[in-house]
KOLLUM-285811 format. One line per field, with one value per residue (C-alpha): residue number from 1; x, y, z; chain; residue in three letters. Coordinates in pm, 1 decimal, decimal comma. Each point is the difference from the previous one (the first is absolute). Last residue first. Example, Ala and Ser with C-alpha at 12.3 -4.5 7.8 and 13.67 -1.06 7.14 Angstrom:
2
k: 2 | 1 $
xx: 1367,0 | -137,0 $
yy: -106,0 | -344,0 $
zz: 714,0 | 66,0 $
c: A | A $
r: ser | ala $
This chain:
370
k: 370 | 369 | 368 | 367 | 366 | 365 | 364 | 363 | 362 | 361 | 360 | 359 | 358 | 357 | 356 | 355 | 354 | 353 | 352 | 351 | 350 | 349 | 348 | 347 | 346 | 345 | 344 | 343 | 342 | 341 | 340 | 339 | 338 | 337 | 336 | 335 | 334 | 333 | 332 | 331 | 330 | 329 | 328 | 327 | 326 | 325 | 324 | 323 | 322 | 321 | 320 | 319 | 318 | 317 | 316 | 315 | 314 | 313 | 312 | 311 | 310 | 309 | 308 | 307 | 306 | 305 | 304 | 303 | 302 | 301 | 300 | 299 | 298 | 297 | 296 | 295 | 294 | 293 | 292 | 291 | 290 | 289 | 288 | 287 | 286 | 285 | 284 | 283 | 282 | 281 | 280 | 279 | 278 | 277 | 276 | 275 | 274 | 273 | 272 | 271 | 270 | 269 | 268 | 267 | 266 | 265 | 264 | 263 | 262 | 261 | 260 | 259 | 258 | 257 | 256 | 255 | 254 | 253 | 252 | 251 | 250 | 249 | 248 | 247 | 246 | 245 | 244 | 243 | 242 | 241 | 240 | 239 | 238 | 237 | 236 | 235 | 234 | 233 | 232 | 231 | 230 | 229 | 228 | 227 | 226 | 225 | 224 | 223 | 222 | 221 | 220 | 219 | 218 | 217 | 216 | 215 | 214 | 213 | 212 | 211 | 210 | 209 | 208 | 207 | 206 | 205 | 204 | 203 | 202 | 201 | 200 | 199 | 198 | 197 | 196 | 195 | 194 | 193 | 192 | 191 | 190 | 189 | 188 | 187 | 186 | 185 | 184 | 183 | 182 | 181 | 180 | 179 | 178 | 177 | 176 | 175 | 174 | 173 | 172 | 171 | 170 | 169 | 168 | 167 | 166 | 165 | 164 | 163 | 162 | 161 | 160 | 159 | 158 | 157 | 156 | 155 | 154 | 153 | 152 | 151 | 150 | 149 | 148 | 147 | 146 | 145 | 144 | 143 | 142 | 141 | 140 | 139 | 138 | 137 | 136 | 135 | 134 | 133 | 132 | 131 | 130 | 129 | 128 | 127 | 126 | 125 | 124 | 123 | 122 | 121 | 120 | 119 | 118 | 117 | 116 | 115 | 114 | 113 | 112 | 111 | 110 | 109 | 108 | 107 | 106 | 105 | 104 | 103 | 102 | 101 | 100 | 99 | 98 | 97 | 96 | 95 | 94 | 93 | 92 | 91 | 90 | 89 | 88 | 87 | 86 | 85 | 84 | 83 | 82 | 81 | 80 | 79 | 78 | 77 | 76 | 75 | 74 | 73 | 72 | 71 | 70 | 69 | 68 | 67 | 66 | 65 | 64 | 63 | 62 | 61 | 60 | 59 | 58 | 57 | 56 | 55 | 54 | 53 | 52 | 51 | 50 | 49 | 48 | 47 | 46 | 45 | 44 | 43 | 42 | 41 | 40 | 39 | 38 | 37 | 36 | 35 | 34 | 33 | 32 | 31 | 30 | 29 | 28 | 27 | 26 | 25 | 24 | 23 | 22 | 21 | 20 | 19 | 18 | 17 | 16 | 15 | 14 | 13 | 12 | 11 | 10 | 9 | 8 | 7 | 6 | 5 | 4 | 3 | 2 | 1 $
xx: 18403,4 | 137,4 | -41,2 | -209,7 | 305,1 | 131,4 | -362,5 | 20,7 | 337,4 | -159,5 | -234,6 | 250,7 | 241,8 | -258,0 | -190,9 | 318,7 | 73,0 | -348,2 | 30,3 | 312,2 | -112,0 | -78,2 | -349,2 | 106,7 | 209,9 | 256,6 | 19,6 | 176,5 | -17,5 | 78,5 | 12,4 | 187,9 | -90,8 | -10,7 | -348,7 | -106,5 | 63,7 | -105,7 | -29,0 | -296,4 | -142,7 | -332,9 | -57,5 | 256,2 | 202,2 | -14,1 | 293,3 | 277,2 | 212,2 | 373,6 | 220,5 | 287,7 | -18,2 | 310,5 | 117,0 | 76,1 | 141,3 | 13,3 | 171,9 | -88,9 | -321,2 | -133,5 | -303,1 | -359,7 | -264,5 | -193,9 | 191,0 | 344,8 | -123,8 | -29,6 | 345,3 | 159,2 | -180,4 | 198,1 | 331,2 | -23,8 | -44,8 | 280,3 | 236,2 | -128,2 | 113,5 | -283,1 | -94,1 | -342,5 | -104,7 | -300,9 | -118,4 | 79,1 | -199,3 | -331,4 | 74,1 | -43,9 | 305,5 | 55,0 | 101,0 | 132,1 | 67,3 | 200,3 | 42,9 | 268,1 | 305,8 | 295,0 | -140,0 | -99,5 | -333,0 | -221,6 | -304,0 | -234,6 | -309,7 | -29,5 | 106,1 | 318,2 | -71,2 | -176,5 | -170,2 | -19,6 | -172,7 | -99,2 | 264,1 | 123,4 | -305,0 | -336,4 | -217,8 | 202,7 | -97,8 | 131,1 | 172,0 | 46,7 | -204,7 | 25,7 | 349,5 | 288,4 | 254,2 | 207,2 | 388,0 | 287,3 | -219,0 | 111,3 | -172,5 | -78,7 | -75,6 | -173,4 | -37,5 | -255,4 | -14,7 | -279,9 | -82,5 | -255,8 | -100,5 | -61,8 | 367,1 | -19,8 | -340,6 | 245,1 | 249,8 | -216,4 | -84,3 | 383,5 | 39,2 | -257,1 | 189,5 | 302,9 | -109,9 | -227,5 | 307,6 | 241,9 | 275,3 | 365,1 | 186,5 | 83,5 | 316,1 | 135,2 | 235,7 | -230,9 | -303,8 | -248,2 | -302,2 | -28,5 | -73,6 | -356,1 | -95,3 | 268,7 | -64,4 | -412,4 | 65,4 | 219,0 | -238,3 | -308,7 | 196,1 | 76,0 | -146,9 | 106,1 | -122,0 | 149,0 | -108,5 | 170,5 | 336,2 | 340,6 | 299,6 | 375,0 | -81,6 | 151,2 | 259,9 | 26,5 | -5,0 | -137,4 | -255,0 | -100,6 | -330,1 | -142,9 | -364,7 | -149,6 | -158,3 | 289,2 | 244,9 | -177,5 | 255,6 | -14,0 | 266,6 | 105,3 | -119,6 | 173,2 | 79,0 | 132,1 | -270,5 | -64,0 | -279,1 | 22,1 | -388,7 | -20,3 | 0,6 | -133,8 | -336,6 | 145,7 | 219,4 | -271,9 | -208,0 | 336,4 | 75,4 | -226,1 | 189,0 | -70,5 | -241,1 | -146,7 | -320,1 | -394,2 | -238,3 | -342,6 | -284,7 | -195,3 | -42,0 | 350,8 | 147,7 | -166,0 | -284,7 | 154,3 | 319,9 | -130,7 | 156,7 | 283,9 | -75,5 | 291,1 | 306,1 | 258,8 | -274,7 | 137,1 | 48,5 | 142,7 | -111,9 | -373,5 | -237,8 | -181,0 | 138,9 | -46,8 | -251,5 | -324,6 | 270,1 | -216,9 | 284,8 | 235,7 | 57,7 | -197,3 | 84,7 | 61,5 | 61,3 | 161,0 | -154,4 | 236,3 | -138,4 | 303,0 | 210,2 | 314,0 | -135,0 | -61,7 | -436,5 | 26,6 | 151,2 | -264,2 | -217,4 | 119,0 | -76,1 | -358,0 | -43,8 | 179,3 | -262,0 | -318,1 | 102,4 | 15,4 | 300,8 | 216,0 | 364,6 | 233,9 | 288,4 | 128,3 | 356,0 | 202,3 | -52,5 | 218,9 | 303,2 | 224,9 | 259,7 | 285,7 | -190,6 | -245,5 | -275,7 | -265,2 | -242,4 | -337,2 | 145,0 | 166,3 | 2,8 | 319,5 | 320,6 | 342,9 | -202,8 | -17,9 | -248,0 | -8,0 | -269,8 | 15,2 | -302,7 | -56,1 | -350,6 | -200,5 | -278,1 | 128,3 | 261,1 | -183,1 | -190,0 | 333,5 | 121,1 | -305,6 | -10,8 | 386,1 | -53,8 | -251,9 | 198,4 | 281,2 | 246,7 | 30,0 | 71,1 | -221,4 | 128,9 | -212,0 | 38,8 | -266,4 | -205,0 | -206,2 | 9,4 | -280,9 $
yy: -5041,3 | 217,0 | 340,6 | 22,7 | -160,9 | 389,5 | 127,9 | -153,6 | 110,8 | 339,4 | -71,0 | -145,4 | 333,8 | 242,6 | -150,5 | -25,0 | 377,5 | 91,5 | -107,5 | 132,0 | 332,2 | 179,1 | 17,9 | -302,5 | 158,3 | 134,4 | -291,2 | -169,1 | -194,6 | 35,5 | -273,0 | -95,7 | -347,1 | 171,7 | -76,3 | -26,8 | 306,5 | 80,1 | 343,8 | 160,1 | 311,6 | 43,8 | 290,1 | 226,2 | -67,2 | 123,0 | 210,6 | -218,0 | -46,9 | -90,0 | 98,8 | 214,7 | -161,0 | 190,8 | -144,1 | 198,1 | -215,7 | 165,3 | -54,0 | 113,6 | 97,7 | 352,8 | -2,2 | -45,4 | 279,7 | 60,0 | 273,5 | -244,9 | -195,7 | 345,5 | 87,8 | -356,6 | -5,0 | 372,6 | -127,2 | -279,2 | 124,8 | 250,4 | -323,0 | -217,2 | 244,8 | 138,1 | -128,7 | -114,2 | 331,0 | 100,7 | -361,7 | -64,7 | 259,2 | -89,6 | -373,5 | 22,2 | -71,5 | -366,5 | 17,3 | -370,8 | -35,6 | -250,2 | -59,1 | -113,2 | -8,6 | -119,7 | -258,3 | -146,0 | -59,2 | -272,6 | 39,9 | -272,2 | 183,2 | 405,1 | 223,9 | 40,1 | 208,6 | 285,4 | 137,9 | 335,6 | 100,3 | 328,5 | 219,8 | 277,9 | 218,8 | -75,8 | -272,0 | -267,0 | -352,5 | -164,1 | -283,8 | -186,2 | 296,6 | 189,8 | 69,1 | -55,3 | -129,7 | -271,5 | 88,5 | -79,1 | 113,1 | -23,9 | 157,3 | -148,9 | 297,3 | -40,9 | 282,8 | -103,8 | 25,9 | 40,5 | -301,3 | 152,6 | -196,2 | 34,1 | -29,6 | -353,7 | -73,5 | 166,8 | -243,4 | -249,9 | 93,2 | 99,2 | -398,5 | -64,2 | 263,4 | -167,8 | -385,9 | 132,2 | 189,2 | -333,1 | -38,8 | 35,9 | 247,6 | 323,7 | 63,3 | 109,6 | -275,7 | -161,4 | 24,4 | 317,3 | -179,8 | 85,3 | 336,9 | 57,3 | -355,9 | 52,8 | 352,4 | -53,4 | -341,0 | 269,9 | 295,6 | -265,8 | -172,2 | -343,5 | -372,5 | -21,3 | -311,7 | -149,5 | -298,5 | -274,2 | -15,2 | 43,0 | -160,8 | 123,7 | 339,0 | 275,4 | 181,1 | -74,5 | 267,7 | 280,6 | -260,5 | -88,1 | -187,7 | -241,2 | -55,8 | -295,2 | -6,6 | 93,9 | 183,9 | 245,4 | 227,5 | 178,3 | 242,6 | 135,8 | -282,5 | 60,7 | -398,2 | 66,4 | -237,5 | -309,6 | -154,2 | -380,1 | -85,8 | -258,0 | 268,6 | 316,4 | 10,2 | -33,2 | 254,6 | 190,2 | -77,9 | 74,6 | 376,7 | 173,7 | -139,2 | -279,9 | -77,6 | 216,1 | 236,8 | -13,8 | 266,5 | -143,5 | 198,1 | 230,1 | 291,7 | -32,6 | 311,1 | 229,6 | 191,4 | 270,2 | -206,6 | -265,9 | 64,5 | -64,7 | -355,6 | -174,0 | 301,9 | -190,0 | -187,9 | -104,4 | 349,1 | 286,0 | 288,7 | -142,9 | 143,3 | 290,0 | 281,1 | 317,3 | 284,3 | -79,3 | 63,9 | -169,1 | 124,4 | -208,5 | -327,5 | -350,1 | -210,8 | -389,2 | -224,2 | -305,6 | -307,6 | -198,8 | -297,3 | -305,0 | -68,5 | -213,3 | -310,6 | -245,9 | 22,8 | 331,4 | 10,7 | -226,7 | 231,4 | 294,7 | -213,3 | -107,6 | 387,1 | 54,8 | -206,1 | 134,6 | 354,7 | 271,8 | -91,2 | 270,1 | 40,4 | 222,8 | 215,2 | -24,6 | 151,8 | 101,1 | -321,4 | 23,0 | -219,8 | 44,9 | -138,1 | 90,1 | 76,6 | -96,9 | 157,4 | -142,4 | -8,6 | -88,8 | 236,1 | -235,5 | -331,9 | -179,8 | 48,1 | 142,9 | 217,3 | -28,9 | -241,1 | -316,4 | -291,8 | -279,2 | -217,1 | -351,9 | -40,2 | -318,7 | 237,4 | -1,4 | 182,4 | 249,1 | 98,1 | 44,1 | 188,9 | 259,5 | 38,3 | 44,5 | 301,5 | 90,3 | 16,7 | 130,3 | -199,2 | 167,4 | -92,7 | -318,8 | -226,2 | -287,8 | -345,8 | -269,0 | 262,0 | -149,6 | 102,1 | 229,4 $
zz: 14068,6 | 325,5 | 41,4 | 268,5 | 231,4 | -81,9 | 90,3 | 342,9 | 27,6 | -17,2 | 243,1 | 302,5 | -90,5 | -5,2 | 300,1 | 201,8 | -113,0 | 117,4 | 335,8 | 118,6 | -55,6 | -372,9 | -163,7 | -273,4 | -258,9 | 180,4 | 280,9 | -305,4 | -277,5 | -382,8 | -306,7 | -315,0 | -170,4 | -301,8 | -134,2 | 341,0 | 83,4 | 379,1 | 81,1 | -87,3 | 159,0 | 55,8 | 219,1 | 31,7 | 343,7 | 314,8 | 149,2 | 90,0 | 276,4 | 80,0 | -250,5 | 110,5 | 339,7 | 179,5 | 348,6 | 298,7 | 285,0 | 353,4 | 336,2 | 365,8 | -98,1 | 109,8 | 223,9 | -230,2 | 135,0 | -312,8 | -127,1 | 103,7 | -263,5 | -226,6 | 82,5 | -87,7 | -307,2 | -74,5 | 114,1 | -147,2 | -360,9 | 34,9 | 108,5 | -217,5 | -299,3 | -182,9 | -391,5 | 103,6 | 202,0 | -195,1 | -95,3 | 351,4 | 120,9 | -220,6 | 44,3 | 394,6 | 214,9 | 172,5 | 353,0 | 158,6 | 333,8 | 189,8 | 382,2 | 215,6 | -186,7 | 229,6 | 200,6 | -377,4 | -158,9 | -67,0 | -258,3 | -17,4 | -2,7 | -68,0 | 260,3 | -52,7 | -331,2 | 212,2 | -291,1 | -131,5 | -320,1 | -257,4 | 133,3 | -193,4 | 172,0 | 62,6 | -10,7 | 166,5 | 56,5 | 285,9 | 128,1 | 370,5 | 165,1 | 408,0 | -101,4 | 286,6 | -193,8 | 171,5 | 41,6 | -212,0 | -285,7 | -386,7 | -283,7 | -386,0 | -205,8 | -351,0 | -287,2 | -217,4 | -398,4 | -255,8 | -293,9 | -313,5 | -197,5 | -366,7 | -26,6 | 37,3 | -229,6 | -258,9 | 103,0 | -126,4 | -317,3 | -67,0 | 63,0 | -260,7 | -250,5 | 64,1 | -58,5 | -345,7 | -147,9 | 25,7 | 273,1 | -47,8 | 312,9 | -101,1 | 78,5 | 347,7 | 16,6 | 280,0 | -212,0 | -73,6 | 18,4 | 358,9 | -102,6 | -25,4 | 186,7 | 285,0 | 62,5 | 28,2 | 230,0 | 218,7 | -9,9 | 110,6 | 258,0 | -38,4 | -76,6 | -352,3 | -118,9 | -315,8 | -212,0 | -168,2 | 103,8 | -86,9 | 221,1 | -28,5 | 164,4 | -198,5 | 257,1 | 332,8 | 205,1 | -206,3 | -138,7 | -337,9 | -15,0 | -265,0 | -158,8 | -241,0 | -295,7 | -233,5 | 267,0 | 89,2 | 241,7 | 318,1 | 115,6 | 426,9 | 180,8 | 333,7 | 105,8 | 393,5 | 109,9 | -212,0 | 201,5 | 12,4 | 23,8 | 267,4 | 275,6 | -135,4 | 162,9 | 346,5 | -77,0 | -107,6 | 264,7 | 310,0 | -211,8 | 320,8 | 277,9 | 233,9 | -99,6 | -308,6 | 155,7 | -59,4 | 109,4 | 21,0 | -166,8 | 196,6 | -195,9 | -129,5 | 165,1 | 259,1 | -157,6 | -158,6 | -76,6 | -264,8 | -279,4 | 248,2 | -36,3 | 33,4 | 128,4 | -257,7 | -133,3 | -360,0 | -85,9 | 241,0 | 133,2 | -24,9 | -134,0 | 183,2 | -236,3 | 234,2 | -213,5 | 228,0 | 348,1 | 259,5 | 284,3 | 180,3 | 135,0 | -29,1 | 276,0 | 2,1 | 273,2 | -156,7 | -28,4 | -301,5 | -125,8 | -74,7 | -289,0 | -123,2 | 229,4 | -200,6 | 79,5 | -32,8 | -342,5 | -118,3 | 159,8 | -177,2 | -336,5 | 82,0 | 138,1 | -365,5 | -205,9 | 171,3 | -116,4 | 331,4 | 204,4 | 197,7 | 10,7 | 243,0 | -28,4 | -366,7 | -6,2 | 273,6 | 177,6 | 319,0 | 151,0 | 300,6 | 178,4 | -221,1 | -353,0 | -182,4 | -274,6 | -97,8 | -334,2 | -112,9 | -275,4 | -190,1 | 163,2 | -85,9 | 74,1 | -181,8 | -209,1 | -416,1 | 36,6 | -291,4 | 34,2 | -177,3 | -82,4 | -156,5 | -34,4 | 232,4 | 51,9 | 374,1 | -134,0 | -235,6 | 367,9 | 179,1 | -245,9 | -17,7 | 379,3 | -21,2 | -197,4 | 133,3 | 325,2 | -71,8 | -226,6 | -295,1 | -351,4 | -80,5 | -233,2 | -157,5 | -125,7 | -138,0 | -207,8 | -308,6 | -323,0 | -152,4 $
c: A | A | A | A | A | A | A | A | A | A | A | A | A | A | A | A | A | A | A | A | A | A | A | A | A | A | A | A | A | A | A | A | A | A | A | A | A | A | A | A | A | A | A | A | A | A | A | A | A | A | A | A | A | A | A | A | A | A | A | A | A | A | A | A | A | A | A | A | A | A | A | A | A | A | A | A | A | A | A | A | A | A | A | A | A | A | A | A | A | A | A | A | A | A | A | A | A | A | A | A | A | A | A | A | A | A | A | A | A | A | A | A | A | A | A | A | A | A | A | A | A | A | A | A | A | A | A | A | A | A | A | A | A | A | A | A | A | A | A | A | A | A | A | A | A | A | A | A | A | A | A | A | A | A | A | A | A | A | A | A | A | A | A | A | A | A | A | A | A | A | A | A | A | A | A | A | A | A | A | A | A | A | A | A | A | A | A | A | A | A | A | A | A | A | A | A | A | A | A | A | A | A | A | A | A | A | A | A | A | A | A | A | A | A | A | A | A | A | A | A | A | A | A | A | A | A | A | A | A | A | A | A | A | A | A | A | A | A | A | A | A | A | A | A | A | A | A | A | A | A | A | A | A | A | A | A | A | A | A | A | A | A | A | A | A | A | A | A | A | A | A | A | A | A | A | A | A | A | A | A | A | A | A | A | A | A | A | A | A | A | A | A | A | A | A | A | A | A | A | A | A | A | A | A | A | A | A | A | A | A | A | A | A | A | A | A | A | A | A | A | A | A | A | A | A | A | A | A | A | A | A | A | A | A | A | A | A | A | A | A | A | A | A | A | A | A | A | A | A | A | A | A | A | A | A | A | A | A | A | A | A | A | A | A | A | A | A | A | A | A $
r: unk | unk | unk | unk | unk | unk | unk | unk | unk | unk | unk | unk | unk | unk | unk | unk | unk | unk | unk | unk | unk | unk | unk | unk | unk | unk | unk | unk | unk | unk | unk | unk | unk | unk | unk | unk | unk | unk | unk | unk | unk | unk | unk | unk | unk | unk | unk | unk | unk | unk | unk | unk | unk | unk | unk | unk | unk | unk | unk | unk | unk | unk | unk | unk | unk | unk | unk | unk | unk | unk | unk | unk | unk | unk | unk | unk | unk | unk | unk | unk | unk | unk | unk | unk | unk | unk | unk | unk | unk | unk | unk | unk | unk | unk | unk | unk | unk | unk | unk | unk | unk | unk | unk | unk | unk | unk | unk | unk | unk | unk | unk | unk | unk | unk | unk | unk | unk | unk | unk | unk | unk | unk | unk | unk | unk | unk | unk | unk | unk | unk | unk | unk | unk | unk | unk | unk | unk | unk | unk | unk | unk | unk | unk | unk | unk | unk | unk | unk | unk | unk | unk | unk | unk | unk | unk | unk | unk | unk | unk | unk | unk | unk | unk | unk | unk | unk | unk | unk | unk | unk | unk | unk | unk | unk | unk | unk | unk | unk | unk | unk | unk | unk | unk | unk | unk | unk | unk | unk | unk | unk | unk | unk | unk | unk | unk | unk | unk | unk | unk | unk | unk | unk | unk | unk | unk | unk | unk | unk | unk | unk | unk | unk | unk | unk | unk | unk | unk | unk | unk | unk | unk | unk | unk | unk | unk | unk | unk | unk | unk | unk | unk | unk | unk | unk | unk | unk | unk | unk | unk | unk | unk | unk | unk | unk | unk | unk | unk | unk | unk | unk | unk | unk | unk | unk | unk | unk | unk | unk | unk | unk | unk | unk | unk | unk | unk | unk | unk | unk | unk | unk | unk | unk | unk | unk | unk | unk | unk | unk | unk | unk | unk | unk | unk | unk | unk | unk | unk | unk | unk | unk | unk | unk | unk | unk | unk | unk | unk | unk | unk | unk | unk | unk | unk | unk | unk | unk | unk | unk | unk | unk | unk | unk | unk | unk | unk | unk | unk | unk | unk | unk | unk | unk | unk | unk | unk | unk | unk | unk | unk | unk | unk | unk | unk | unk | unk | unk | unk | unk | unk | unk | unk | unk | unk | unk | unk | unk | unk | unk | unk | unk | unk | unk | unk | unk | unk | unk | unk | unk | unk | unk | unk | unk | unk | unk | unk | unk | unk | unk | unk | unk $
């Protein structure tokens, strides 16, 4: 086997990132390519005139010994800080309610959690002063490519290139790839990414496709669910005896009083935020409504639980944001091919386990070496 000296990672959430970041420090050359205009993936917020709210992940919590060593890093910089809120659990003990999480990578943290209260006592960690502040801490030094959509891949002897909608066939080539993406999307591009730009087949010998149709097969063996997300504006305080709850009943599965959470400022003219997430099962149902149709049913079941009508609201559509667990044993690092996966997907979901996928696949790329 050669050796690997340069590496492209497509994707820059947070395993993503995790896994660059660790190839870095390796001494590897990396690039990493995001089809987004920002960073973060789904430890995402939103902003607008006065206000800001993280519509994607919510909170983070730290279980592994290596990412408590890593959220304290971020501590110690300042891109994250514990979160107190008061927390209720709402609703019935429905046995047939998924209690995962409505969205992956931590969007409510440990909503597996909800019977007894959350994270059985774990510390709730937050990005400072907005949820994307790690990742973009992460990404500086690493020249993220954002608005690269890798659309084609190509084998190019030993080595790998990308064509991008953007940009066309990247000039560079490199000797392993990391897809760092949802499941559907990493099982799209390795089916049909060798299709190149022209829409003709793309060159690449029998044993380089059939590896890469391994690996989308451990893609499509997962299965990714969507979550409706509503950000809410408040020119008054909300009077709510909780900061965030989990809900057992109804669209809702989470409400949090986004303001709340440390280092957020907001504007004279935006007061509070709120964020509502909806639970997979009714998102799943109601993934292709309009905002408007899926607000106005969130917005009913807050007001269920005694939340006054926001002044403004944001509706945003996650059509990939949690997964279902995956089959055991699934592998997806090649090291024959230099062609790897990461991703909250294949690690138990939350903020957590897409670090750890990232940080341990990279540590299986740097395994490589002769």
């Amino acid at each position: 086997m050669t050796s690997i000296s340069s590496v492209a990672v497509v994707g820059a959430g947070l395993a993503g990132l995790s896994c660059a970041q660790a190839l870095r420090s390796a001494g590897l050359q990396v690039t990493v390519l995001d089809k987004s205009r920002g960073v973060a993936g789904r430890m995402s917020t939103r902003r607008g005139e006065g206000w800001q709210a993280d519509h994607g992940a919510q909170y983070f919590t730290a279980r592994h010994p290596a990412f408590a060593a890593e959220v304290a890093r971020w501590t110690d910089v300042g891109v994250a800080a514990p979160w107190t809120p008061r927390i209720a659990v709402l609703g019935g003990d429905d046995p047939q309610r998924d209690l995962r999480g409505s969205l992956g990578g931590g969007a409510s943290g440990g909503v597996g959690d909800a019977r007894e209260g959350g994270d059985g006592g774990l510390v709730r960690h937050v990005g400072v002063p907005r949820m994307t502040s790690p990742a973009q801490w992460l990404a500086e030094g690493l020249g993220v490519r954002t608005g690269h959509t890798v659309q084609a891949v190509q084998r190019d002897g030993a080595r790998w290139r990308l064509g991008t909608a953007e940009h066309g066939w990247l000039p560079e080539a490199f000797d392993a790839l990391v897809l760092a993406m949802p499941a559907p999307q990493a099982d799209t591009l390795l089916r049909r990414g060798w299709q190149g730009m022209d829409g003709a087949v793309a060159d690449a010998d029998a044993d380089a496709r059939a590896h890469a149709q391994a690996l989308a097969d451990v893609a499509a063996a997962v299965t990714m669910r969507g979550c409706w997300a509503l950000m809410l504006r408040f020119d008054a305080p909300v009077d709510l005896p909780f900061d965030a709850a989990f809900v057992n009943a109804g669209p809702l599965r989470w409400m949090a009083r986004d303001s709340h959470k440390p280092g957020r400022t907001m504007s004279a003219t935006a007061c509070e935020t709120w964020v509502l997430h909806a639970s997979p099962e009714w998102s799943e149902a109601h993934i292709e409504d309009t905002p408007e149709v899926a607000a106005e049913a969130l917005l009913a079941a807050f007001a269920g639980w005694g939340g006054p009508s926001p002044a403004a609201w944001t509706a945003h559509r996650w059509r990939y944001a949690d997964s279902l667990p995956p089959p055991p044993g699934l592998r997806h690092w090649l090291p024959e091919q230099g062609l790897g996966l990461c991703g909250d997907w294949l690690a138990a979901g939350k903020v957590e386990g897409a670090w750890l996928s990232g940080h341990g696949l990279a540590m299986q790329v740097l395994g490589r070496q002769v």
